[in-house]
N, C-alpha and C positions, 0 to 999 in steps of 0.2 A: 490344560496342562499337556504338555506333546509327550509323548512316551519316551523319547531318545533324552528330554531331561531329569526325567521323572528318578533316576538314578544319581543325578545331583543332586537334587530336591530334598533327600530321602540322606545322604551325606553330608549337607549343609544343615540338614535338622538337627541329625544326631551331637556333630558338630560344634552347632549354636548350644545345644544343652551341655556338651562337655565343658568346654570354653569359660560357659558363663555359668556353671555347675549352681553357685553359689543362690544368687537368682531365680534360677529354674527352680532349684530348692525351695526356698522362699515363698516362690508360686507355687508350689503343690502343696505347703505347707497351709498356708491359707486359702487354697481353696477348699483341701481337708476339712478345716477348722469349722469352715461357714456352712460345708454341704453336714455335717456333724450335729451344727449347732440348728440346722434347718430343721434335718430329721430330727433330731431330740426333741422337738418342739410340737412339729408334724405326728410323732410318737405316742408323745404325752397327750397333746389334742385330740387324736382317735380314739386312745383309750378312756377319756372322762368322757365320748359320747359314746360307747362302747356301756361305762358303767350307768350312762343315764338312760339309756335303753336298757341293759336289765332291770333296772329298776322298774322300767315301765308296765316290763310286763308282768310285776309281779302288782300292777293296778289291777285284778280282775273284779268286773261286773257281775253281780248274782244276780240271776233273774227265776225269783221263787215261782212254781208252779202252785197254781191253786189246789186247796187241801182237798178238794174235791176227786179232784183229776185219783187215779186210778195209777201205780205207776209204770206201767205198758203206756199208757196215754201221754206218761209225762214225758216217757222218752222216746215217744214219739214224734213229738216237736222238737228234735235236733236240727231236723233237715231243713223245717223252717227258719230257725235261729241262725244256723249256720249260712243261711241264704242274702242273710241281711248284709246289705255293703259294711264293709268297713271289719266285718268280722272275720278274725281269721281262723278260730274255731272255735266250738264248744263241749265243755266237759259235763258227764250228766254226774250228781250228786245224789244217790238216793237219801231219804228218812234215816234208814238206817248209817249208813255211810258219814252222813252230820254230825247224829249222835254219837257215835264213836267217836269220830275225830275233835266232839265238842269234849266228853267227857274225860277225853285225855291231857287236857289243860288242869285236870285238879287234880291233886292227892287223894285227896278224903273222896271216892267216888261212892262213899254210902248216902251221901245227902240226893243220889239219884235214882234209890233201890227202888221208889214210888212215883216213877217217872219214866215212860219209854220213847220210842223215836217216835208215837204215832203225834206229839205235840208239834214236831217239826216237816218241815213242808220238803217237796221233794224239788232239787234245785239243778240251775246251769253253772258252772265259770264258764263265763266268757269271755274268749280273750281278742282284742282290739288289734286290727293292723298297727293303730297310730293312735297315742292318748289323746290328740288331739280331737278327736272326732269322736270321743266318751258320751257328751252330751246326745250328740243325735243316734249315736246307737244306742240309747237309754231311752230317748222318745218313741224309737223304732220297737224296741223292744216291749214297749207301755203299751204298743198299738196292738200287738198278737193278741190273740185270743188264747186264754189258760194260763197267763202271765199274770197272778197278782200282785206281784211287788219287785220292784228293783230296788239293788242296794250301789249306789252306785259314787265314790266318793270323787264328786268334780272338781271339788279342790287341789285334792293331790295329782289328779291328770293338768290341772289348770300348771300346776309349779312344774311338773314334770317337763311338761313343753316351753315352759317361758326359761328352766334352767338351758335345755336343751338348743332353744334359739339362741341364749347366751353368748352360750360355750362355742357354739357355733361362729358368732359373729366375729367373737375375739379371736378363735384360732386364726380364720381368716385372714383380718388385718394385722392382726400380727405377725402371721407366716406371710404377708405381703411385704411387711415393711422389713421383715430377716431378708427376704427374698433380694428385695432394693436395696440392702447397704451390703448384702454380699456379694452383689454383682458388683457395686462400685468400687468395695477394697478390694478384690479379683483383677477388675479391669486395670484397676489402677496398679497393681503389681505389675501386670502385665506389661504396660507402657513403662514403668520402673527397665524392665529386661528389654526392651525395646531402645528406650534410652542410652541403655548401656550398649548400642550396638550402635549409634547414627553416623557413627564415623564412616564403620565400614557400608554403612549404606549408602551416605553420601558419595564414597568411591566407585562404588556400582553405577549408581547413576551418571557420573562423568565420565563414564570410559562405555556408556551408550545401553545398558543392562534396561532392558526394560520396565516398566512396575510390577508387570506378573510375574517376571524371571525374579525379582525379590521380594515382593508378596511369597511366592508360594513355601518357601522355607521357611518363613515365619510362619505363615499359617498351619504348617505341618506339625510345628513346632508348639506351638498353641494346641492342635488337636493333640498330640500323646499325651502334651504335660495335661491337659482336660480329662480325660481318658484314667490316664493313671492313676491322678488325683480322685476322682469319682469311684474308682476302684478302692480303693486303700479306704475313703471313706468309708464306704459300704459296710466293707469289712469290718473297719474300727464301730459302726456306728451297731452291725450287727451282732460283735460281742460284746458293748457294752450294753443290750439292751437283754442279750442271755444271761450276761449277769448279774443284771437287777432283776430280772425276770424270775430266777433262782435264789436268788436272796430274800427276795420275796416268799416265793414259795416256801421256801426253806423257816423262816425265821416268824411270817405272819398266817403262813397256812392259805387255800385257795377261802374261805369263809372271808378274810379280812378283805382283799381284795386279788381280784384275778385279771393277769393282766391278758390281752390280745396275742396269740401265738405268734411267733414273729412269721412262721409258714405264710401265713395269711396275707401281709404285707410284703412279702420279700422282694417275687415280682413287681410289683408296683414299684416301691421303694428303688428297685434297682434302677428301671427305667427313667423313674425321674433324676436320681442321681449323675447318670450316661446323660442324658438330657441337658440337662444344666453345666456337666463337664464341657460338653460337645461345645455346645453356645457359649459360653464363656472363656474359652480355652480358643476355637476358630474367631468367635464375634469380636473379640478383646483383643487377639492378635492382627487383625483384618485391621481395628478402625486405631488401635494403637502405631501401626505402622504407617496410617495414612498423611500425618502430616509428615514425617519425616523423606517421603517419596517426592513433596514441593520444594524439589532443587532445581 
């Protein structure tokens, strides 16, 4: 692009959206709609593997110390526990500490006046990088010395990760297939606003105008309307998710569920938004204008 046009370029863009206001409209209308409908989905999908990982880590591993052990000894073996792959910490539980927290599950705590913490054993939580790998830090754990008993429920880590690859797969292809038919109704707006202009393109090209001297206005033109469009989504997609997020809060409390801070995403989320503006607003402009340049 030569700098002495760059000033027409920049005119004929503005230009081309006043012109064909209507169109351009239209384009940002739906590429809104789709970068909306993308994130809303992208949204939804982080937060169900958001809640399947809390869930996960409320899988913890007991690994009882032998009633022997002493409890200076028992919590001694933190450092080995804690060494084992896949672990990402461990919490020491004493005798008493169990017992308390056993006997506060009943009303009636007189049926344990003839009962004290020395029946119960001094214990770990342990908690797992990844439920997936439960089993072998259970074997691992079987293997230590002063370890009498693991309690370890494989079943529930088994569903945990089979929901979690799920949820995974679907979002995935799903947010593939949003991804493919937004780029198609986008492009094809595109060429819609393209369409509506081939006259005067074909007059360009007969009076000797090169194909970048009218490429570059379209494609200018394609980058705001991308641009702006990505913006406005953002926006729109940011406060409808503050206020479900708040309604939420508001109405089921953080106990029922709690959704993902939008902080968290926003970065992200932005980039890909500008992203897909960028490319579909420049790529759509670019190959929409190309058959009409075969004069």
């Amino acid at each position: 692009m030569k700098k002495n046009n760059f000033g027409y370029y920049i005119k004929e863009c503005f230009g081309g959206i006043r012109s064909h206001g209507f169109m351009s409209f239209a384009s940002v209308c739906i590429t809104v709609a789709c970068l909306i409908v993308m994130g809303s989905f992208a949204l939804v999908a982080l937060n169900i593997n958001s809640m399947i990982s809390s869930f996960e880590d409320e899988n913890v591993v007991l690994a009882f110390i032998d009633e022997n052990y002493s409890e200076s000894q028992a919590r001694g073996m933190q450092d080995d526990i804690e060494a084992l792959e896949y672990v990402e910490r461990a919490e020491f539980i004493s005798r008493d500490e169990a017992y308390d927290d056993f006997i506060q599950d009943y009303s009636d705590t007189s049926m344990f006046e003839d009962v004290d913490s020395s029946i119960l054993r001094d214990r770990f939580a342990v908690y797992i990088t990844d439920a997936q790998y439960t089993e072998q830090v259970k074997a691992e754990l079987e293997g230590l010395e002063g370890v009498a008993n693991i309690n370890a429920n494989l079943g529930v880590a088994e569903g945990f990760v089979t929901a979690r690859n799920i949820a995974s797969a679907v979002s995935i292809v799903l947010l593939v297939i949003l991804l493919v038919i937004s780029l198609f109704i986008i492009s094809n707006t595109i060429k819609l606003v393209t369409f509506d202009r081939k006259e005067e393109i074909a007059i360009m090209k007969m009076v000797g105008a090169t194909n970048s001297f009218i490429r570059w206005p379209f494609v200018l033109q394609g980058f705001i309307t991308g641009i702006f469009a990505s913006g406005l989504a953002y926006l729109a997609q940011w406060g409808i998710y503050k206020g479900i997020s708040e309604y939420i809060s508001t109405n089921y409390g953080s106990s029922f569920v709690s959704l993902v801070p939008f902080s968290t995403v926003a970065i992200p989320l932005l980039i890909v938004f500008v992203a897909i503006g960028f490319i579909v607003g420049v790529c759509g402009s670019a190959i929409a204008i190309k058959n009409y340049l075969k004069v």
